[in-house]
C-alpha positions in Angstrom: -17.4 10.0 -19.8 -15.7 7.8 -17.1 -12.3 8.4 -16.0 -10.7 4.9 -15.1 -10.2 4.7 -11.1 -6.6 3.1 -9.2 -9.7 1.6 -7.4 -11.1 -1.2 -9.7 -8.5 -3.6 -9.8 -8.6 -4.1 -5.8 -12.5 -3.8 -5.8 -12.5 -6.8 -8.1 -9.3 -8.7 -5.9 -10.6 -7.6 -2.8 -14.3 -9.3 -3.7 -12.7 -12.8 -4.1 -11.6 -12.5 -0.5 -14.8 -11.2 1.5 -18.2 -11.6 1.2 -18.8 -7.8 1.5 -17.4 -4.7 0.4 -17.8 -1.4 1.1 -16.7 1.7 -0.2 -16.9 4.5 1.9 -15.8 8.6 1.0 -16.8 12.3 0.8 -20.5 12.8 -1.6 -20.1 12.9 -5.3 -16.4 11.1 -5.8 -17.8 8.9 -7.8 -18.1 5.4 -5.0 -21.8 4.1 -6.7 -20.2 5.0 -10.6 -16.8 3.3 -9.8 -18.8 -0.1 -8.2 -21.4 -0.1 -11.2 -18.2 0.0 -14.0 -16.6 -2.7 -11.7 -19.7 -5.0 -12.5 -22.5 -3.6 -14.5 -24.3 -7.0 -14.2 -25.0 -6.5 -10.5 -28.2 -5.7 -9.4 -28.4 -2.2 -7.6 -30.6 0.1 -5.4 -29.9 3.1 -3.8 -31.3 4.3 0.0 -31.5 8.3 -1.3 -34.6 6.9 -2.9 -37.4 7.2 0.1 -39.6 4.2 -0.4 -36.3 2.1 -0.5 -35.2 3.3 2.5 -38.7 3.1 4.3 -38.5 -1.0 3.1 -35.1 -1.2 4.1 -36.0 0.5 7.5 -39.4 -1.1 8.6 -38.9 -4.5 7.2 -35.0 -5.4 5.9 -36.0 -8.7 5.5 -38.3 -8.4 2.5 -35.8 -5.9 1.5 -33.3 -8.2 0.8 -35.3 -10.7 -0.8 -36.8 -7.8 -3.3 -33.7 -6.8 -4.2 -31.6 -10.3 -5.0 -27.6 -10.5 -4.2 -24.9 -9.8 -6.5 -26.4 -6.5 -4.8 -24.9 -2.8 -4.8 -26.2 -1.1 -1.9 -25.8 2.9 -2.1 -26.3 5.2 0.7 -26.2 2.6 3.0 -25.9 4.6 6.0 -29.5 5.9 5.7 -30.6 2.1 6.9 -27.8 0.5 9.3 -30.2 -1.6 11.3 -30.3 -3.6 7.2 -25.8 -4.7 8.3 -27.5 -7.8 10.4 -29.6 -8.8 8.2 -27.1 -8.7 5.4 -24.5 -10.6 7.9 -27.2 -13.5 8.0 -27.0 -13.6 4.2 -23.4 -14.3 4.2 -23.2 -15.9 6.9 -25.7 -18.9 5.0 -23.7 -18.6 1.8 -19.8 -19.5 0.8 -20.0 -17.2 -1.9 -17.7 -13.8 -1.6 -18.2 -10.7 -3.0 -22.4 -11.0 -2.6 -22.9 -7.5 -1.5 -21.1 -4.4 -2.2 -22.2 -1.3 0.1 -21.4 2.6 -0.4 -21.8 5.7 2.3 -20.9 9.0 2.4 -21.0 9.5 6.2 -18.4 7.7 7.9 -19.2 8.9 11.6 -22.6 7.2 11.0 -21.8 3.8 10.1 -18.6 2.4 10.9 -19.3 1.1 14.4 -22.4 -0.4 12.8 -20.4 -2.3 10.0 -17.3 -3.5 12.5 -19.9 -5.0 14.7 -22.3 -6.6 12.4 -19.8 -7.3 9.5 -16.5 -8.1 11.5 -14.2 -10.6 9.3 -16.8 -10.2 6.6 -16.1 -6.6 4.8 -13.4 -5.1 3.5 -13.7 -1.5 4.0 -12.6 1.0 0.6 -12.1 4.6 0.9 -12.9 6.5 -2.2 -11.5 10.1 -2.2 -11.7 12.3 -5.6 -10.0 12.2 -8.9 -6.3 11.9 -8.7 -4.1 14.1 -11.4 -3.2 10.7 -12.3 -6.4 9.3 -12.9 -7.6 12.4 -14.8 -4.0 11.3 -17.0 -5.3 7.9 -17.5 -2.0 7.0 -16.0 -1.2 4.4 -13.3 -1.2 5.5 -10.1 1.5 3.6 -7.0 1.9 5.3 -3.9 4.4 8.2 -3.5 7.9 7.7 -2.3 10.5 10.5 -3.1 13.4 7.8 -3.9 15.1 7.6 -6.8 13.7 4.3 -7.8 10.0 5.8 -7.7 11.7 8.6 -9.8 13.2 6.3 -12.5 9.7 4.4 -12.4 7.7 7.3 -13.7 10.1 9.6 -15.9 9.1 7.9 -18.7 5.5 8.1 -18.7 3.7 11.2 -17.3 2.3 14.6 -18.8 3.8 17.5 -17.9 1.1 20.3 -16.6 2.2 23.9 -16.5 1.4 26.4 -14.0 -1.5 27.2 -15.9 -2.8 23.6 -16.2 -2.2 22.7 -12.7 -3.7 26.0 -11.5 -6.9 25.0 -14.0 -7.0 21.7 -11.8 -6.7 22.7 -8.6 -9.2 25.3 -8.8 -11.6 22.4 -10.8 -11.4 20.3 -7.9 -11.3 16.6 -7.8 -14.8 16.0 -8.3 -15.6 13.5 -11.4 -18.8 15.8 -12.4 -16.8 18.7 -12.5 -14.2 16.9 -14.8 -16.3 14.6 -16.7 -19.5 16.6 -17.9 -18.4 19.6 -20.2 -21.7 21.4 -19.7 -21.7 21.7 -15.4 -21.1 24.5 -14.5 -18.3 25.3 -11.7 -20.0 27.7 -8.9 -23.7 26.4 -9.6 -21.7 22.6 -8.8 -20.2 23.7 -5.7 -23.3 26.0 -4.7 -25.4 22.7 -5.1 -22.9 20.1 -3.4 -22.5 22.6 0.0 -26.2 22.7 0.4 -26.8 18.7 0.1 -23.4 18.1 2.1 -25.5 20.9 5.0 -29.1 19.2 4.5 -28.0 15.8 4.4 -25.5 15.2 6.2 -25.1 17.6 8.8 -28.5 18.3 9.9 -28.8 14.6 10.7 -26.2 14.9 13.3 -27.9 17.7 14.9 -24.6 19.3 15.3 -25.0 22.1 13.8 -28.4 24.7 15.6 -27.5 27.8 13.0 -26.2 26.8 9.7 -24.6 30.5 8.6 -22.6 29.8 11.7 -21.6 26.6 9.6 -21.3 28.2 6.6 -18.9 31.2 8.1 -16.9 28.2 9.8 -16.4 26.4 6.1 -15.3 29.7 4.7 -13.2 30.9 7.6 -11.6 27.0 7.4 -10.9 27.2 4.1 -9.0 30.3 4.5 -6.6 28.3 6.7 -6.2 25.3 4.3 -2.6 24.4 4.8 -2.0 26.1 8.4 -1.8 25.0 11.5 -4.9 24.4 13.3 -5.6 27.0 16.0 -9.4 26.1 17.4 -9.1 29.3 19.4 -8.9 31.8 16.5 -11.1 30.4 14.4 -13.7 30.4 17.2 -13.3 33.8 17.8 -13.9 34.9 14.0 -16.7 32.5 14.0 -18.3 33.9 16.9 -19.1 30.1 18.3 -17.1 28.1 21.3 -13.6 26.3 20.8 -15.6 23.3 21.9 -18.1 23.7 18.6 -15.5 24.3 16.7 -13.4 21.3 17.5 -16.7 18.8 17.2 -17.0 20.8 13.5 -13.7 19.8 12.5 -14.2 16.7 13.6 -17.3 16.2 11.3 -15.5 17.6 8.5 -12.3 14.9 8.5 -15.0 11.8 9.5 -17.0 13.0 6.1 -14.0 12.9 4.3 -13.9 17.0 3.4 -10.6 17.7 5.5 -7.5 15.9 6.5 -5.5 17.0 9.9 -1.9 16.2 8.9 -0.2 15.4 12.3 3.3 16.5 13.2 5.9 14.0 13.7 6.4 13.0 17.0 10.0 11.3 17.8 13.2 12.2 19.9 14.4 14.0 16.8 13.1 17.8 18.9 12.2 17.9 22.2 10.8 21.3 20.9 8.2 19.7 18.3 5.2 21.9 17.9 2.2 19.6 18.5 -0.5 20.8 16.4 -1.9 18.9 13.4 -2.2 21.0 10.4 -5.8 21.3 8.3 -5.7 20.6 4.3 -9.4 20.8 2.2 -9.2 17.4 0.2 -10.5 19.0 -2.1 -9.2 22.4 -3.8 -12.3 23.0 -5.8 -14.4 23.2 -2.9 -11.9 25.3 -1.3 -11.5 27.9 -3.7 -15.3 28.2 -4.0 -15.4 28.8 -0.3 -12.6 31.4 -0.4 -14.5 32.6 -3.4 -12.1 32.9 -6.3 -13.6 33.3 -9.3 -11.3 31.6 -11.7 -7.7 29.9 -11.8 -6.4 32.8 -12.9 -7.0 34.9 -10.0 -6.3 31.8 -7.8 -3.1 31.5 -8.9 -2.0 35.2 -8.3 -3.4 35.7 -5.3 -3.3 35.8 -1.2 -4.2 31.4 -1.2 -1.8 30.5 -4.5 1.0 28.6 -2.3 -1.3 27.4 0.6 -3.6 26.1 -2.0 -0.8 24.5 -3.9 0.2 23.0 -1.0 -3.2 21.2 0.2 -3.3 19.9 -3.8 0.0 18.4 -3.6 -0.5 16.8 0.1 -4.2 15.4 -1.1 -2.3 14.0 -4.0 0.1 11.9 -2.2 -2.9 10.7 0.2 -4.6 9.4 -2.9 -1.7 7.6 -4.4 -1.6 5.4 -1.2 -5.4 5.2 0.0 -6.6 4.3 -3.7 -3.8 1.2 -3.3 -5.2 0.3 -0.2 -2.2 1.9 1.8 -2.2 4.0 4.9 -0.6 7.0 3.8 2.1 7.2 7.0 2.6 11.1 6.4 3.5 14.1 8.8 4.8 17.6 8.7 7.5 18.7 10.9 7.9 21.9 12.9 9.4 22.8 15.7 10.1 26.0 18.1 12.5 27.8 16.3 9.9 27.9 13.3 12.6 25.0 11.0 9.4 23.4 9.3 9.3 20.8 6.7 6.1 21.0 4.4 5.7 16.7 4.7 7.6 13.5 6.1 6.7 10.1 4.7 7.3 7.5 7.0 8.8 3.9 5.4 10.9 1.1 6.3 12.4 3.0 9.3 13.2 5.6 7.3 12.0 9.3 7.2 11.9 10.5 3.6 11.4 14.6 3.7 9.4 16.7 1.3 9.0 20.5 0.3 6.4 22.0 -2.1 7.1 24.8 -3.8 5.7 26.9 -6.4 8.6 26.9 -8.4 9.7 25.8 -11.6 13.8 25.5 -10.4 14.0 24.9 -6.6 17.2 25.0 -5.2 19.1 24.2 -1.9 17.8 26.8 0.1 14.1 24.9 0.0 15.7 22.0 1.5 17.6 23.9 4.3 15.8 22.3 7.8 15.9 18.5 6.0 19.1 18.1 8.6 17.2 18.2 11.4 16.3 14.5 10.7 19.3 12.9 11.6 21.4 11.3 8.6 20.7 7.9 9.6 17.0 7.8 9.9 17.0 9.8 7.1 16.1 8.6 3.4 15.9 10.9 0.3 14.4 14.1 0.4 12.4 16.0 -2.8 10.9 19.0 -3.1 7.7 19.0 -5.4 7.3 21.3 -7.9 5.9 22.8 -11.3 9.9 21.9 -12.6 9.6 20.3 -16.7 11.5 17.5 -15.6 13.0 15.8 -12.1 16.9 17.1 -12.1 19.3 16.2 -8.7 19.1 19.5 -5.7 22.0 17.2 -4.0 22.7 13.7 -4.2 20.1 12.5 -1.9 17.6 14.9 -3.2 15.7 16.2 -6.4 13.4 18.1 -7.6 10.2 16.3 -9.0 7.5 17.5 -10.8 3.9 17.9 -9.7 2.8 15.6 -12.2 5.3 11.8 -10.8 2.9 11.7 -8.1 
């Protein structure tokens, strides 16, 4: 079964404007399905296949006549020196959209593609399933304003605390969601063990993988805190320095987001460290080993958790439209925090998440340290039935409008 992506429709625009495209994003989100549903007629190989790489590798050239353009390219990182070869393609042809390209590993490729492809590719970023897309609804990017609101009301689907619980422990894989018969811990078992032998040990990053492994799990554990390179370090038993390059690997392969904490004259007390959110929640709660949604939900991770799958949410409404996702948390010394600010228009639109059905004032208490003329409407996100006004310039929404 495919689930319909926000994706397609600017795949398909974005290939009558450049002669390449490439989709980049985290393994198994689906970037080779989503191209081949956007235009089944296209030829396709993929570089996980050895002798195509080896080709690719000692003679791109006769790789690119082989394999004849409208051309999908997966894995495309495994063979970069093939970007020139492909630039000279375009280069003697007027026609767009020739070659579409996926790869999972960002930090490998994208110097590669800006030089040899710059003013020819449009670059895609592919992250997993959105609620919405598992809805079969539209997806538009996230603003907490009352015209968003009034856009949605009328057609979403309503998921309980059970439901969303079910999906955020799922994860936002498309196997996971699509194919009845996989089962969840053998998935997740599988996917950390490619993601450590494929892509990892390539960078030669990483000389003892439990020490890897431990710093995954001890990661995961902080999904939704502030990052502190220090402590983790010391439960990991490796340098700050290792863990910092770590981290950095994980948000460059697309497995974790730093959320960064507004910076402005609002506080000259402003705590300045990003926070850490698992992209996906699946992943995370295999990692932190829950067993099922059920003991997810009641236990030590249920709001931290909730909170990463609300904040990868909003990151997916804007990235899968092509937007950059202008998004921060705010905190400052006296501890007044607010879970997310969405910077628009020159205004600064606060957010809380709860894990609540019937929020009320007291989660939107630290919203006035944005002062009232940079500020726009404020929401706090929630498992509510229906959006209902907190104060005039603020209501609660449910989970489910994103």
């Amino acid at each position: 079964m495919y689930i319909n992506r926000t994706l397609e429709k600017h795949i398909k625009q974005l290939s009558n404007q450049f002669k390449v495209i490439l989709v980049t994003g985290a393994r198994q989100v689906g970037k080779s399905t989503l191209l081949k549903h956007c235009d089944s007629e296209r030829n396709y190989v993929t570089l996980d296949d050895y002798r195509e790489r080896e080709m690719a590798l000692s003679d791109p050239e006769l790789f690119l006549q082989r394999h004849k353009a409208p051309l999908i390219i997966d894995e495309i990182q495994y063979a970069p020196n093939i970007l020139s070869y492909i630039k000279i393609a375009v280069d003697n042809s007027d026609k767009k959209g020739q070659y579409w390209l996926t790869g999972s590993q960002q930090f490998h490729m994208m110097k590669n593609v800006t030089e040899s492809l710059a003013g020819r590719v449009a670059i895609i970023d592919l992250k997993g399933l959105s609620l919405k897309e598992i809805d079969n609804i539209e997806q538009v990017p996230f603003l907490p304003t009352s015209d968003y609101v009034e856009s949605v009301r009328k057609n979403f689907k309503f998921h309980d605390l059970t439901d969303i619980y079910e999906k955020i422990w799922r994860g936002s894989y498309p196997e996971v969601n699509t194919n009845t018969d996989t089962d969840w811990e053998t998935f997740y078992k599988s996917y950390l063990r490619t993601y450590i032998e494929r892509d990892i040990k390539d960078l030669n990053a990483v000389k003892n993988e439990m020490d890897f492994i431990k710093f995954l799990k001890v990661l995961a554990a902080r999904t939704g805190q502030m990052l502190d390179y220090t402590d983790i370090s010391k439960e990991v038993g490796v340098s700050s320095p290792t863990i910092k390059s770590w981290v950095s690997i994980l948000v460059s392969s697309n497995i974790v987001y730093l959320l960064q904490p507004y910076f402005s004259n609002i506080n000259k007390r402003i705590v300045k460290t990003p926070k850490v959110y698992f992209m996906d929640t699946g992943l995370c709660s295999y990692l932190t080993n829950w067993d099922n949604p059920q003991v997810l939900e009641s236990g030590a991770m249920s709001g931290a958790i909730f909170e990463s799958f609300v904040v990868s949410e909003i990151i997916k409404s804007y990235v899968h439209n092509i937007k950059e996702p202008n998004i921060y948390y705010y905190r400052d010394k006296d501890k007044r925090e607010i879970d997310v600010i969405m910077e628009r228009n020159g205004k600064l639109y606060p957010i809380e998440i709860k894990k609540s059905s019937n929020p009320d004032k007291s989660a939107i208490k630290n919203f006035s340290v944005i002062p009232e003329e940079k500020r726009g409407e404020g929401a706090v996100i929630c498992l509510a039935k229906e959006d209902y006004p907190i104060t005039k310039d603020v209501n609660a929404i449910p989970i489910s409008y994103i």
